[in-house]
N, C-alpha and C positions, 0 to 999 in steps of 0.2 A: 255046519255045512259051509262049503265054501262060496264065498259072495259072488264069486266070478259063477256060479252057477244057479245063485237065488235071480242074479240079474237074466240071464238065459230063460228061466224059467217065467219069471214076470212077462218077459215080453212075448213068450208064446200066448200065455194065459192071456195076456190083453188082447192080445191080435185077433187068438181066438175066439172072447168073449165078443168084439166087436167084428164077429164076421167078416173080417179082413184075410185073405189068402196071402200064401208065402207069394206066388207070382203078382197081387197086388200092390202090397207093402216094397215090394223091389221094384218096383216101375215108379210109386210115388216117394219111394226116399232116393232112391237115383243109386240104390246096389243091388250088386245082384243078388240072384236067389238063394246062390250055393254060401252064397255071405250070410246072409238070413238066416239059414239051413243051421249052418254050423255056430252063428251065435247062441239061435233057441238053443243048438243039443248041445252047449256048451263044450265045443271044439277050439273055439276060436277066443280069445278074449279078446273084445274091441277096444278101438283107443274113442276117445269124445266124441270125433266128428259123425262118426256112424250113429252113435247112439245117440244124439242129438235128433240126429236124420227119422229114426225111427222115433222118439219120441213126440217129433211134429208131425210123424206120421200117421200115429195112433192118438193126437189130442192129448198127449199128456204130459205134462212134466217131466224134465229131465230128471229132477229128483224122485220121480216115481218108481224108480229100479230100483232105488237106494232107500227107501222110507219104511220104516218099522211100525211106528205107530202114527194116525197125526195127532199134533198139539196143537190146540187153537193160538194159547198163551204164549212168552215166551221159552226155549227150548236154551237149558244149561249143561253144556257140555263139557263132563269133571277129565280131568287129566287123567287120572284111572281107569275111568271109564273108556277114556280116548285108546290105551295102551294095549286096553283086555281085547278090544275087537280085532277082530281080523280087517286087514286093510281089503281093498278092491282092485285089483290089480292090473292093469290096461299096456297094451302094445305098442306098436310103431304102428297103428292104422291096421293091426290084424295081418301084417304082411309075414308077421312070424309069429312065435309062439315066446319068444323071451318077455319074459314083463320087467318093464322098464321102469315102471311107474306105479308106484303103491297108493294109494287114494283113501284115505281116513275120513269119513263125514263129519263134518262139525256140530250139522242143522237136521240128521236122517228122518229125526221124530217132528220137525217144523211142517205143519201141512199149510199149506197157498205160500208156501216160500217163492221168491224170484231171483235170488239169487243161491246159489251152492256152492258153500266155502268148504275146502278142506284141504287140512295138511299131509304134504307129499313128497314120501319118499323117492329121488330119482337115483336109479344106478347109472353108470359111465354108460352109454351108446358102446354098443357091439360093432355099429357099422356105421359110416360118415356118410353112407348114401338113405338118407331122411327122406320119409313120405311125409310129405307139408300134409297139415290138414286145415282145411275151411270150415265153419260152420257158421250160422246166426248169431250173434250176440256181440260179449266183450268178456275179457277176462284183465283180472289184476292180477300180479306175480311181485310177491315179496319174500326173498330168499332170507334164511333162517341159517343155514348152514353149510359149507361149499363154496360152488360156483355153480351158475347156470347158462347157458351157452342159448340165443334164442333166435333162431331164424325168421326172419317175418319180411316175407316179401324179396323184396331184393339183399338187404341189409341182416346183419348180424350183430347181436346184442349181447355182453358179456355183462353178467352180473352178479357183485359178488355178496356177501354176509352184510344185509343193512341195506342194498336196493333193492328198485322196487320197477315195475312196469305196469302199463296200462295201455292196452289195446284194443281193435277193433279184431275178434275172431274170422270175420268175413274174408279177411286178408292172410293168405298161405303163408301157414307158421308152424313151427317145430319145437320143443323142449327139450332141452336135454342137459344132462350132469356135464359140467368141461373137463377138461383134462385131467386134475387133481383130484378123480374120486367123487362119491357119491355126494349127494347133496340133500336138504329137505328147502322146500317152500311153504310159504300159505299161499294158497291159489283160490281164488272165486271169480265163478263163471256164472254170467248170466246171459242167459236167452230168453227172447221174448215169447210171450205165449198166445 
């Protein structure tokens, strides 16, 4: 089954399990309904900040979209194992439908995790006009492969094979492959719970 729709599906069932309404959940995560709508029936694939949104919304964990099993212990994530999954595939903030961004979990089976690491494939940007996104937390960014091109705030960050960055989420920011083709990172992002 596709991940972009196990996550769709998660968040209805939670929403639903905890007696939250679609016009509820859009007034406390701060999107709209019709955004809500088309995540659960898996129309839309969202990019982080939404899903973020929603999952402060519902009390839960970011990684709770993404989690298979929990492991109390630690959680060993084999390179084969990494390859056979299907990635999780996320937008420009849901403003289109191109997936930009592939999302492999490191940690899916780690339960009371607080941070979520995983490595990501980025294809080039279709379009130079980028929806920044904000959320809670911070994130780390160490490129693996390519280049990465990183908006944040006023300023723009070019990174290439072997750096690395470290931010404050809160502050409107973008990701993307630069010019020479697609790129991989490790990225971990944590938000507080």
């Amino acid at each position: 089954m596709d991940s972009n729709k196990i996550i769709g599906e998660k968040i209805k069932s939670i929403r639903e399990m905890k007696n939250i309404s679609v016009q509820d959940m859009a007034e406390r995560a701060g999107l709209s309904e019709e955004q809500i709508i088309r995540i659960e029936g898996n129309e839309d694939f969202p990019s982080l900040a939404p899903l973020i949104k929603i999952a402060r919304t519902l009390g839960v964990r970011l990684g709770t979209f993404l989690d298979d099993q929990p492991e109390l212990g630690p959680v060993v994530c084999r390179r084969d194992s990494l390859h056979s999954r299907e990635g999780i595939g996320f937008t420009n903030n849901a403003v289109t439908k191109h997936k930009f961004m592939t999302y492999h979990a490191l940690s899916a089976d780690k339960s009371g995790r607080h941070m979520e690491p995983f490595l990501i494939d980025v294809e080039p940007a279709k379009d130079a006009d980028f929806t920044f996104s904000t959320h809670e937390g911070e994130e780390f960014i160490y490129v693996m492969e390519g280049t990465i091109e990183i908006n944040y705030g006023k300023n723009t960050y070019i990174l290439y094979k072997g750096d690395s960055i470290y931010y404050d989420s809160i502050v409107a920011h973008h990701v993307h492959a630069g010019s020479d083709g697609p790129a991989k990172i490790l990225g971990v992002i944590y938000t507080p719970y």
